[in-house]
Kinemage of the C-alpha trace (Angstrom):
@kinemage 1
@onewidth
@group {chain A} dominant
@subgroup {mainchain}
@vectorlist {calphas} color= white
{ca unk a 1} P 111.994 214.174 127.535
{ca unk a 2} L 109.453 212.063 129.416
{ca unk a 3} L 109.280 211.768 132.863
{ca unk a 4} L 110.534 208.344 132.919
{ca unk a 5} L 113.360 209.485 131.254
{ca unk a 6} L 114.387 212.041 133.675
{ca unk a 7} L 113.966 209.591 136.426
{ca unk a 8} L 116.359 207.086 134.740
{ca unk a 9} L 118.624 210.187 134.453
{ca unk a 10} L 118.221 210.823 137.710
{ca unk a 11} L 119.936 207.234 138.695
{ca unk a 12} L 122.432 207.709 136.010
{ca unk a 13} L 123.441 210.631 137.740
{ca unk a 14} L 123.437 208.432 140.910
{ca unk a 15} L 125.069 206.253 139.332
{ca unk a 16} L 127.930 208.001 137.791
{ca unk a 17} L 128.428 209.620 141.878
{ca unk a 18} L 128.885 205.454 142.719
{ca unk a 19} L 131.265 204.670 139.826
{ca unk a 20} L 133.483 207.979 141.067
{ca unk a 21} L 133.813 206.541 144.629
{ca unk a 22} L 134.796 203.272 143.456
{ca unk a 23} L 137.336 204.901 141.278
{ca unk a 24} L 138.578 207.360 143.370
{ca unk a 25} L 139.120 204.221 146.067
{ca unk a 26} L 140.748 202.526 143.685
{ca unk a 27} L 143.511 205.249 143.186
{ca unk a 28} L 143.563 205.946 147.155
{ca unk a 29} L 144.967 202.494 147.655
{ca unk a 30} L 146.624 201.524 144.640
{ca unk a 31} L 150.039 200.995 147.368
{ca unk a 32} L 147.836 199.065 149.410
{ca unk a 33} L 148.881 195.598 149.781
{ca unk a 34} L 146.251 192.866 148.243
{ca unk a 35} L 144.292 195.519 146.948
{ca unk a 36} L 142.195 194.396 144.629
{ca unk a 37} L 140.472 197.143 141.669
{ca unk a 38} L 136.718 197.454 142.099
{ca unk a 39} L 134.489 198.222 139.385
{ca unk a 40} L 130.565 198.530 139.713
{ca unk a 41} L 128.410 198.991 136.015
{ca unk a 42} L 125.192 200.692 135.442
{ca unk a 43} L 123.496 197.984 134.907
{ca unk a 44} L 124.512 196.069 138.002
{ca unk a 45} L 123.297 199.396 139.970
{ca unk a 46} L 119.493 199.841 138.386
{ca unk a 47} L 118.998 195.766 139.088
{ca unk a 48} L 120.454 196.099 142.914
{ca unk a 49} L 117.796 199.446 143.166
{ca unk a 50} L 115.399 197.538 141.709
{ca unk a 51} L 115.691 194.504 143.931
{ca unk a 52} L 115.744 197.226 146.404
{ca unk a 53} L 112.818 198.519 146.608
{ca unk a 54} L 110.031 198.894 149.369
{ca unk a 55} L 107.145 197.682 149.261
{ca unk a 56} L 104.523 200.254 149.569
{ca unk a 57} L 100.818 199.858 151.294
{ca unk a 58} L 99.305 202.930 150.082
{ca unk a 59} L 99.465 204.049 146.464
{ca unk a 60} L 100.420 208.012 147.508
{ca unk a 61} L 103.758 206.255 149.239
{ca unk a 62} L 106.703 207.462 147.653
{ca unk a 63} L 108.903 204.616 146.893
{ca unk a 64} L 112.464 204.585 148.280
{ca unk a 65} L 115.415 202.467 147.550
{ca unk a 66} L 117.148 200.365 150.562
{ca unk a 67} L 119.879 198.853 149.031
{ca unk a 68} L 123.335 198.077 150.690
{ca unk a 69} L 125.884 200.269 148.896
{ca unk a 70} L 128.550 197.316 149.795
{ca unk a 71} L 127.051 195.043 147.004
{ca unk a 72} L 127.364 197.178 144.321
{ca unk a 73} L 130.879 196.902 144.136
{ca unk a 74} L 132.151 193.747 142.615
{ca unk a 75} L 135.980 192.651 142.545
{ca unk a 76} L 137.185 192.035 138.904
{ca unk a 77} L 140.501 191.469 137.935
{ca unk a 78} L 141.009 194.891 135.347
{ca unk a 79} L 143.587 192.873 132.796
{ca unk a 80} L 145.413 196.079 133.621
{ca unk a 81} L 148.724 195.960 135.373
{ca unk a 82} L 150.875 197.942 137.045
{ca unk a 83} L 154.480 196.760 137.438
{ca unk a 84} L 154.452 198.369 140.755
{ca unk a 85} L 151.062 197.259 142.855
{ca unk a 86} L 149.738 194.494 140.152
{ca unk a 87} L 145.922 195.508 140.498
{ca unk a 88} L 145.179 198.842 139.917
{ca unk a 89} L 146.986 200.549 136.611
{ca unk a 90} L 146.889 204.327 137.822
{ca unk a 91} L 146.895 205.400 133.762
{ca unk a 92} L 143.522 203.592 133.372
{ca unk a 93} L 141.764 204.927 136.989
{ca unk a 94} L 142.694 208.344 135.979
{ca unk a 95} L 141.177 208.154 132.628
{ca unk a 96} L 138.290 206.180 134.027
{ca unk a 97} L 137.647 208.883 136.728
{ca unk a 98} L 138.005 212.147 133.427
{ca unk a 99} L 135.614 209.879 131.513
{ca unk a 100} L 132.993 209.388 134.961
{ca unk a 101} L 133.199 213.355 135.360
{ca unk a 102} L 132.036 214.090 131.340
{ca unk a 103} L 129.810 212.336 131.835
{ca unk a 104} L 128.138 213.241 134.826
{ca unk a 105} L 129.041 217.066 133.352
{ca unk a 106} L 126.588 216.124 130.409
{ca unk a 107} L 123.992 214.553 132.155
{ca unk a 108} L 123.545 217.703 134.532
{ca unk a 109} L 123.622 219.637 131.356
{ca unk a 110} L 120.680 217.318 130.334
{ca unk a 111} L 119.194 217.279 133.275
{ca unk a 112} L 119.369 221.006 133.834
{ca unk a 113} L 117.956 222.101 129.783
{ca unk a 114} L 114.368 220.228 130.482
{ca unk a 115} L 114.522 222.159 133.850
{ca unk a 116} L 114.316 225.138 132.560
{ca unk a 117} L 112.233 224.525 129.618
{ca unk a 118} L 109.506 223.238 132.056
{ca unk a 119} L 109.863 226.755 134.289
{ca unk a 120} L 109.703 228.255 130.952
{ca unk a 121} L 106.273 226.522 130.794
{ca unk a 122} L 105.659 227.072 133.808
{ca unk a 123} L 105.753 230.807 133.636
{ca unk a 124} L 103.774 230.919 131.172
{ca unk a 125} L 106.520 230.603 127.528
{ca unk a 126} L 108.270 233.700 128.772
{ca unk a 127} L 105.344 236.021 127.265
């Protein structure tokens, strides 16, 4: 795994912490009147980072996101609905939130193997 690859796993993981808020809101006030389902894709996240970024004026400046968390979130009509609240189908949030979490389970899996294969280097290949 290169290094760019553990970064972009690194904002998966991100990511994936986003997409659980979003869902988790959307469960929290599926009785809310004029509620409307949020959704936010990965895709949608790396460009708003991207766009976020500062601009650095020495090359040994670490570079740090400022994006605002409230445009991630876009309002799209899920094609979903409930008889009861007409936005939010709780079904598909809840199966949307088990599918966020296996995710995010596998990534830190990921995530965690090249960890310790690097301290494993580190130390010297466990000799």
């Amino acid at each position: 795994m290169s290094v760019n690859q553990v970064k972009l796993l690194g904002k998966y993981l991100d990511f994936l912490v986003e997409k659980n808020k979003v869902i988790t809101e959307n469960i929290a006030n599926r009785d809310s009147v004029n509620y409307r389902r949020k959704d936010i894709t990965f895709q949608e996240y790396l460009e708003k980072e991207e766009s976020g970024q500062l601009k650095t004026t020495e090359p040994q400046h670490f570079k740090r996101s400022v994006f605002d968390e409230s445009k991630l979130i876009n309002l799209k009509p899920s094609g979903n609905y409930d008889i009861d609240n007409g936005e939010v189908n709780i079904e598909n949030e809840m199966a949307n939130l088990a599918k966020t979490t296996l995710k995010f389970e596998f990534a830190t899996k990921q995530l965690g193997d090249y960890f310790k294969k690097l301290h494993t280097v580190i130390k010297g290949g466990g000799f």
